[in-house]
C-alpha positions, 0 to 999 in steps of 0.5 A, spaced: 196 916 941 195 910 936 197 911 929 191 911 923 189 903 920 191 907 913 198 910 916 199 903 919 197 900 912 201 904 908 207 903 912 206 896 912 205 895 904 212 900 903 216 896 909 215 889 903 215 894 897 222 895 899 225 888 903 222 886 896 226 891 892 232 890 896 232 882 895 231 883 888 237 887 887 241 881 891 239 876 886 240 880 880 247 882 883 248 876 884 246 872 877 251 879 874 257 875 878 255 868 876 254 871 869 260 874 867 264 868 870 260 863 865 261 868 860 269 869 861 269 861 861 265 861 854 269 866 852 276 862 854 273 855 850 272 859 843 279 863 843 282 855 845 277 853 840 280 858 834 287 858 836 286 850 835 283 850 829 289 856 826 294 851 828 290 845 825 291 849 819 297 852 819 300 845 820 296 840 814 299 846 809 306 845 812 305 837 812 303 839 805 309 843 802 314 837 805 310 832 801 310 836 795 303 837 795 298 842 796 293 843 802 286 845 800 282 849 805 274 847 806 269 851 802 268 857 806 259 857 809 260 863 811 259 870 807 257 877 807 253 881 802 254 889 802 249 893 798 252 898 793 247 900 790 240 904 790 234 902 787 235 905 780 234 899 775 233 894 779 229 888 775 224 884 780 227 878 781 234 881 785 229 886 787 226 880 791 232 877 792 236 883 795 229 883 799 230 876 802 238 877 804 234 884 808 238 888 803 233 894 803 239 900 803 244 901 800 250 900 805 247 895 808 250 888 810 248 882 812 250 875 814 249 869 809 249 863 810 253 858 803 249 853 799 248 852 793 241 857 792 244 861 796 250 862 792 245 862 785 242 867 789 248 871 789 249 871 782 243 874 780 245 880 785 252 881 783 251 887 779 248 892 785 253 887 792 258 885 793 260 879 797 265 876 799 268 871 806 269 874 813 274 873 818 273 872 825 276 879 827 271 882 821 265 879 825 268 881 832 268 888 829 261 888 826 258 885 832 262 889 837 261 896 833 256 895 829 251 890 832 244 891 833 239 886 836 231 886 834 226 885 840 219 885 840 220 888 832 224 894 834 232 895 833 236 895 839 243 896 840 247 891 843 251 894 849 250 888 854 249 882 854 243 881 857 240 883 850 243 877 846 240 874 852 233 877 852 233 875 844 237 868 844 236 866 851 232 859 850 236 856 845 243 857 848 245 864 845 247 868 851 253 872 851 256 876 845 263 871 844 256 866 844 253 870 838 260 870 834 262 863 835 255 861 832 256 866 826 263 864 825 261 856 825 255 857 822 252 852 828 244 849 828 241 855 831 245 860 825 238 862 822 236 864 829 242 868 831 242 872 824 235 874 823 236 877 831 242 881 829 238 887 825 242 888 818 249 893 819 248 899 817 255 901 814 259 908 812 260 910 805 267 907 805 272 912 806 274 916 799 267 913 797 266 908 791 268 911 784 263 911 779 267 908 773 268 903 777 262 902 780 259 898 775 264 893 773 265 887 777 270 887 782 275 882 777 274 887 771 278 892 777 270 894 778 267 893 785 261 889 784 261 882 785 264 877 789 271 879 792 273 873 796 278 875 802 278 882 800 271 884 804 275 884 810 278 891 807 272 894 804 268 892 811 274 895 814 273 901 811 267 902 812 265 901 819 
């Protein structure tokens, strides 16, 4: 008995649904293994990067000490702002700027890119952030603990690369050490890469802010303000 033009139909459609499906699934795989060695090669290139850098620096001030001299690092393009404060007797104008650096609550912590404007606008919000220079292992962390991209306006955890390269893809962003290495060097595509990465949503740090202390600036024993190499301990305490 021969089978109904519907039933033949439907086999036929599910027979390319599935040869479909099928050659789909290869070429993802296959992109997958292609992917994961480009970003171990990306990965590997950074770290010889870094390790050149370190080295480059730890020699000038060797050289420098043998001379008799002192080595002077570059000034740092990198800095990271944590909110401390809430919104109590906030005045408008650091209102606005802490609105600017996406600092809406407090706890939250961003990446800031250093110039002149930027270092002016940081003054005005010392009393409610403290601020200070990043290390590479502070931005792995925050990145690898912390870290959520923003996708069509909605928050996404960065679990896998395919989220960086969803977001950052076209402009040669395409892997997490790619994300990292862009932050650390504060490279041409900087702004992209930080309006993608969501604002850190950080933990009170561990046995809290005291409230004496709160208040003052971090040079009168407080916790405001600017505090150089230190954020790295606060961030360390409070992811």
């Amino acid at each position: 008995m021969k089978a109904p033009e519907s039933v033949l139909k439907k086999q036929a459609s599910q027979a390319k649904i599935a040869s479909d499906a099928l050659a789909a699934s290869r070429a993802a795989k296959q992109k997958k293994r292609a992917d994961k060695k480009e970003f171990f090669e990306s990965a590997e290139k950074y770290a010889a990067e870094y390790a050149t850098a370190e080295k480059e620096a730890i020699d000038n001030r060797r050289a420098a000490k043998a001379n008799g001299g002192f080595y002077v690092p570059a000034e740092p393009k990198l800095a990271i702002v944590i909110r401390i404060r809430g919104i109590i007797g906030v005045s408008p104008k650091a209102k606005k700027v802490m609105q600017l650096f996406r600092l809406r609550q407090i706890h939250n912590a961003t990446f800031v890119k250093l110039n002149e404007a930027t270092i002016r606008m940081l003054r005005l919000i010392e009393p409610y952030c403290t601020y200070g220079y990043p290390t590479r292992a502070t931005v792995e962390k925050l990145v690898y603990k912390r870290g959520f991209g923003k996708l069509n306006k909605q928050r996404i955890p960065i679990a896998e690369n395919s989220v960086i390269e969803a977001g950052l893809g076209d402009v040669g962003i395409r892997c997490t050490a790619d994300l990292v290495h862009e932050i650390i060097t504060v490279g041409p595509e900087f702004k992209r890469a930080n309006n993608f990465l969501w604002p850190f949503k950080l933990s009170s740090p561990l046995g809290g802010f005291s409230s004496k202390t709160k208040l003052l600036h971090f040079m009168e024993g407080g916790e405001a303000g600017a505090r150089g190499e230190e954020i790295n301990k606060l961030v360390k305490k409070m992811i």
